[in-house]
C-alpha positions in Angstrom: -6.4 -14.0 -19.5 -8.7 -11.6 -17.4 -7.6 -10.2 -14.2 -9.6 -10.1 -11.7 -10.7 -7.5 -9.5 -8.8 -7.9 -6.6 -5.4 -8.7 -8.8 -6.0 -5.3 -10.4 -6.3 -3.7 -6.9 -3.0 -5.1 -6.0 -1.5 -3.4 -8.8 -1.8 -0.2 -7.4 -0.2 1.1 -4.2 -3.7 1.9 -2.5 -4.5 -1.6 -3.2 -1.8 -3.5 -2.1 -2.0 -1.0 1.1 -6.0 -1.7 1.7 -5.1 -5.9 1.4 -2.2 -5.3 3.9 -4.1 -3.6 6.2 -7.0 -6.2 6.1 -4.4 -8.9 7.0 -3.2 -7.0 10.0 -6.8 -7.8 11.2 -6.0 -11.7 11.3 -2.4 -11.8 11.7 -0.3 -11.5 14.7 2.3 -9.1 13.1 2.6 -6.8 10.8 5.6 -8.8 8.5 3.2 -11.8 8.8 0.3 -9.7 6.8 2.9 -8.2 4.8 3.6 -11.9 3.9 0.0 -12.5 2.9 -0.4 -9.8 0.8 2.6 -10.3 -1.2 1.8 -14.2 -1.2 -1.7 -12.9 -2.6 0.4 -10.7 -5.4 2.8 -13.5 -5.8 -0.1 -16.2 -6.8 -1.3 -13.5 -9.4 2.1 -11.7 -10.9 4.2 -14.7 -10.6 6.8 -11.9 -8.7 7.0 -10.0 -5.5 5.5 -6.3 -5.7 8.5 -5.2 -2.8 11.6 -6.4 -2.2 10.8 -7.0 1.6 8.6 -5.8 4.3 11.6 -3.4 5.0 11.2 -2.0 1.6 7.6 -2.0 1.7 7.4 0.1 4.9 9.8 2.5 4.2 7.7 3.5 1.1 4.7 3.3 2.7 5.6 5.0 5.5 6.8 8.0 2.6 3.7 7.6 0.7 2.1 8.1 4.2 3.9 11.1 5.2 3.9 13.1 1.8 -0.1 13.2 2.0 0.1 15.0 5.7 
């Protein structure tokens, strides 16, 4: 089975970041495009990527601050 492009761009963290951030252009909060995207990983790994949006923000948020 071949991947496709946008499965292998969730795979990495830039990825999953650039589809969240997308969402948050049509949806009203942030845990509701978090919810996409990992709906969008979920229909392609058959597993969430994070835990919860918690999870996902706090190591965002790191990823974030250690490139400052």
């Amino acid at each position: 089975m071949e991947l496709s492009e946008q499965a292998i761009k969730l795979l990495t963290t830039s990825g999953f970041d650039q589809e969240f951030f997308k969402n948050l252009a049509t949806c009203k909060t942030k845990k509701e495009a978090y919810d996409k995207t990992e709906e969008l990983y979920q229909s392609f790994f058959k597993k969430r990527r994070y835990s919860s949006f918690e999870s996902y923000r706090v190591v965002r948020d790191a990823r974030i601050t250690q490139k400052r």
